[in-house]
C-alpha positions in Angstrom: 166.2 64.5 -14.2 164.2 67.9 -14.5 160.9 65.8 -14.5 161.9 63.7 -11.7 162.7 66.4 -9.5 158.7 67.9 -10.6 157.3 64.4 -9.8 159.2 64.2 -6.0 158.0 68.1 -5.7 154.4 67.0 -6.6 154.5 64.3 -4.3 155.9 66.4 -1.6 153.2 69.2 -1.8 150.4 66.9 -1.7 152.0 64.9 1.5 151.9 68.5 3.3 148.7 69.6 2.4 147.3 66.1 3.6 149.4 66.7 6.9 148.2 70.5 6.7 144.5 68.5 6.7 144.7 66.7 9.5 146.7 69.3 12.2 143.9 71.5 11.1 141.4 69.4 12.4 141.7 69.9 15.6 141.1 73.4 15.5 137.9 72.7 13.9 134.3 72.6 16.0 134.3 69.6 18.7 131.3 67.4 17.4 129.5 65.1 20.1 129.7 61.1 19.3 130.9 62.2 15.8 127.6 63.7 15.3 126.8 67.3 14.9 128.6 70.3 17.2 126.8 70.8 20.4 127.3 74.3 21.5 128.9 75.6 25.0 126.7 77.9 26.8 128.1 80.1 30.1 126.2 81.9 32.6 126.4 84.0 35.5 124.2 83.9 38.9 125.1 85.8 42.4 127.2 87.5 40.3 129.4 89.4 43.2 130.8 88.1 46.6 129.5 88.1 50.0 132.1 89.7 52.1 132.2 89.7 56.3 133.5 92.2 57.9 135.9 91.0 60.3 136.1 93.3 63.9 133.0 95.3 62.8 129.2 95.0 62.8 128.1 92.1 60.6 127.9 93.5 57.4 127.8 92.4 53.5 129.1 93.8 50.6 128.5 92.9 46.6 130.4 93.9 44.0 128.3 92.9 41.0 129.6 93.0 37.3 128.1 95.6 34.9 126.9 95.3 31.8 130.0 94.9 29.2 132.5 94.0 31.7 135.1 91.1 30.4 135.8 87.7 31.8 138.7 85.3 30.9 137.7 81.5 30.8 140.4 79.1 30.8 140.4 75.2 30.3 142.6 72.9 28.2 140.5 73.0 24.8 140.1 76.8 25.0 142.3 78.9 27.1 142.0 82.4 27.9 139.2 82.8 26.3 137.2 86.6 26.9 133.8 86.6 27.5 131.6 89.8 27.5 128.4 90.0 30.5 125.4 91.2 29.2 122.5 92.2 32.0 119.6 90.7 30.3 117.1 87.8 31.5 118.9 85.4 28.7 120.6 82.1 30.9 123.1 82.8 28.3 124.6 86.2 29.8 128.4 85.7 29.1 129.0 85.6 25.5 132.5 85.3 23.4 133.6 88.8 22.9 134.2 87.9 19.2 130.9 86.0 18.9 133.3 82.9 18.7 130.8 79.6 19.2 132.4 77.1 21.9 131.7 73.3 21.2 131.3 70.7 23.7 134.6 68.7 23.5 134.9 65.3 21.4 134.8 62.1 23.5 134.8 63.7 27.0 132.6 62.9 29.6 133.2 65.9 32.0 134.8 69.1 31.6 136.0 71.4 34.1 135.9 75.2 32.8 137.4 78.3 35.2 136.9 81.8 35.2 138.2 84.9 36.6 137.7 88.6 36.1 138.7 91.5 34.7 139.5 89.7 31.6 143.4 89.9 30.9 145.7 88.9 27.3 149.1 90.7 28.8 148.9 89.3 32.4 148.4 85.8 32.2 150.9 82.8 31.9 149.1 80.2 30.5 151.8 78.1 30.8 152.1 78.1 34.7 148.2 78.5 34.4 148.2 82.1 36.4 147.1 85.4 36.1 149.3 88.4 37.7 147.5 90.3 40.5 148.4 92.9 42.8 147.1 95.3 45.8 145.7 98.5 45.5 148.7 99.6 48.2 150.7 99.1 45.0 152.2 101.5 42.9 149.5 101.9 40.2 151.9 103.2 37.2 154.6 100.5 37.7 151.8 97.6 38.3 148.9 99.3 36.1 148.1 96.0 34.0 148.0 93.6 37.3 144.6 92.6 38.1 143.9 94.4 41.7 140.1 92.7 43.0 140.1 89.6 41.3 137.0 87.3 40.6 137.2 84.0 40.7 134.8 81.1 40.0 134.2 77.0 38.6 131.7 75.2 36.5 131.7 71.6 35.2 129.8 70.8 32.2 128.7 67.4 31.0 127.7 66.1 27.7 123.7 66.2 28.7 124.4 69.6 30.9 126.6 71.8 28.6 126.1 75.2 30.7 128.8 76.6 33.0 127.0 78.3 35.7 129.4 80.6 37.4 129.1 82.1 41.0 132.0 84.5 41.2 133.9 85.3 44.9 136.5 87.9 45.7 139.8 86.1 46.4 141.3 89.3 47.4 141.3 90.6 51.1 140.7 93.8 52.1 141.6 96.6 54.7 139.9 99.7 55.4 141.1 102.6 58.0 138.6 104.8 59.5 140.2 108.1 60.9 138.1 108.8 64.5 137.7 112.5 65.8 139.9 114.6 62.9 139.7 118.2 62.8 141.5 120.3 60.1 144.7 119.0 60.8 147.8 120.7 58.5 149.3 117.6 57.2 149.2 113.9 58.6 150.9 110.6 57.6 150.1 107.3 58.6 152.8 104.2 57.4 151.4 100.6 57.5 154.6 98.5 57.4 152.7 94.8 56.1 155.6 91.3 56.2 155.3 90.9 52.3 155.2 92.5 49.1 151.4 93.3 47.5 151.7 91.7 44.0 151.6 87.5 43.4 149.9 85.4 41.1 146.4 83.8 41.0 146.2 80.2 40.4 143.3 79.9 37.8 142.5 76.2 38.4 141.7 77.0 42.0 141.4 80.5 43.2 144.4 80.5 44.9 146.9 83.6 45.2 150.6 83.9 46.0 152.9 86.5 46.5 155.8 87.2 44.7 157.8 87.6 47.6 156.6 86.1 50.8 159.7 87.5 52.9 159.8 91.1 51.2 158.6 93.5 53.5 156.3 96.6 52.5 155.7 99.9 53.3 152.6 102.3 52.8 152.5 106.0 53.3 148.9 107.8 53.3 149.8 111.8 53.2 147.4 114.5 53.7 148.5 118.1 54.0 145.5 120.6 54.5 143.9 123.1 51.7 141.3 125.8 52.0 137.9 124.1 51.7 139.2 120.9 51.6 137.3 118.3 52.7 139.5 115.6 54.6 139.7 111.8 53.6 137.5 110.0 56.7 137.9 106.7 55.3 140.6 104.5 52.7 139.7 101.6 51.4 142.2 98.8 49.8 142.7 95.7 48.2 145.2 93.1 50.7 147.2 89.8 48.9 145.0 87.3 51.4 148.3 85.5 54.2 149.5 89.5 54.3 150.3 90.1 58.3 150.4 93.8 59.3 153.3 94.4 61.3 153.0 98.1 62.3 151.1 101.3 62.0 152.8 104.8 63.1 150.8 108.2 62.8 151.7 111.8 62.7 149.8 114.7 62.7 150.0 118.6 63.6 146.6 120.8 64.0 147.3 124.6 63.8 149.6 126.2 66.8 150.7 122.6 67.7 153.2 120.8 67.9 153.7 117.4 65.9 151.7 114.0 67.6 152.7 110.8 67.1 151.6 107.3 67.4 152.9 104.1 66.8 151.8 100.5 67.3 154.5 97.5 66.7 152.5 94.4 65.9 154.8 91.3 67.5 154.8 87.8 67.0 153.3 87.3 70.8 150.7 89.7 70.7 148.8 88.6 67.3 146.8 91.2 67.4 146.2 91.5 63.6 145.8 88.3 62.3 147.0 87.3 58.1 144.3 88.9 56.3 142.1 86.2 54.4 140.1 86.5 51.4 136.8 88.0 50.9 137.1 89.2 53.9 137.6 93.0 55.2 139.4 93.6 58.2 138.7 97.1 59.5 140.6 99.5 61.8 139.5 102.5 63.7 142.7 105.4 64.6 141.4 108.1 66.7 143.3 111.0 66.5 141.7 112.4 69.5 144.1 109.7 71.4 147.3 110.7 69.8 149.7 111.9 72.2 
């Protein structure tokens, strides 16, 4: 009995290492035509978007990546994978942060690959095949680990053209606020009152980014209150979740010996004055204090 029990145990152990065997396989390199692995390169060109600025001189603004920044690639054979750029002349610029070789999938004609950046572990959800990014309105400390100015970009690769080539574009919008004719005010606040929330997802197959709350309302408070030799903020710039509709802007300010001024614009459905803010696009507006009443 003792020696039948061995034999069945024997038999047992060799049927899961042979099982072991084969699910291992697939981790293994992905050779082309059975033949030997044919390596995955990935590249980087125009790295940095072109942005317009919308109700503004024409204008365009890069943001290039520097030399070590990280970049997430995701596809079905290797998701989430972080890629480090390297400024050099190499095509091969982006490079497995682990030195990890990609292969060229078995048996597949054509292979989409995506990639976005900064490079994230803790905000992605592979499974809905999103990556968590928010606004720079947003509370930094409760949000810190969101992405805030997403890249995005696409490549296909083919069995005789195994190089992603990558042209990266902003899919964030943004919003800058130029303060017009300020002297040394003592303190001044200015609330932007937008029709959603400023966090959402970004859809890694296409680019595309949704808020968490489309009916959630938000509010944004810029405070200054004057110092000796301080020089005053002229100019904020911010990242927008792109379909955001700003609803309402209300200043108040006091110079020395005055009383408070106020003013307030109410953005309503008829007058469209401030269209949803799009992506890689900046929408810029001008408040001049010397016209607050």
């Amino acid at each position: 009995m003792s020696n039948s029990k061995n034999i069945l145990y024997l038999i047992s152990l060799i049927l899961l290492m042979l099982t072991g065997c084969e699910a291992d396989s697939s981790l293994a390199p992905f050779p082309n035509e059975g033949k030997e692995p044919v390596e995955v390169r990935f590249h980087a060109i125009s790295v940095g978007a072109s942005v317009d600025v919308s109700r503004a001189e024409n204008h365009v603004e890069k943001i290039a990546l520097v030399n070590g920044d990280q970049i997430g690639i995701w596809n079905e054979f290797y998701p989430n994978i972080s890629l480090t750029y390297t400024e050099n002349g190499d095509p091969t610029n982006l490079n497995t942060t682990n030195n990890e070789i990609i292969y060229y999938p078995l048996q597949t004609e054509q292979l989409n690959v995506y990639a976005y950046a900064p490079y994230s572990e803790t905000e992605t959800n592979l499974n809905n095949k999103t990556v968590n990014v928010r606004s720079e309105w947003e509370d930094k400390n409760a949000y810190k680990n969101y992405i805030t100015d997403p890249l995005w970009a696409s490549a296909t690769i083919t069995k005789t053209n195994r190089t992603a080539i990558f042209q990266f574009q902003h899919q964030m919008a943004r919003l800058k606020i130029n303060l017009i004719n300020v002297n040394q005010p003592n303190s001044y606040e200015i609330m932007l009152v937008f029709d959603r929330t400023q966090r959402g997802t970004m859809n890694l197959e296409n680019g595309n980014i949704e808020p968490s709350e489309s009916n959630g309302e938000y509010k944004y408070y810029i405070k200054h209150i004057s110092k000796l030799n301080e020089t005053i903020p002229k100019e904020y710039d911010y990242t927008i979740l792109p379909g955001t509709v700003l609803k309402e802007i209300d200043v108040q300010y006091s110079e020395e010996g005055s009383f408070i001024k106020k003013y307030n614009i109410k953005v309503t459905e008829e007058d469209k004055k401030f269209q949803p803010f799009v992506s890689g696009r900046i929408n810029k507006i001008n408040i001049d204090f010397a016209r607050i009443k």
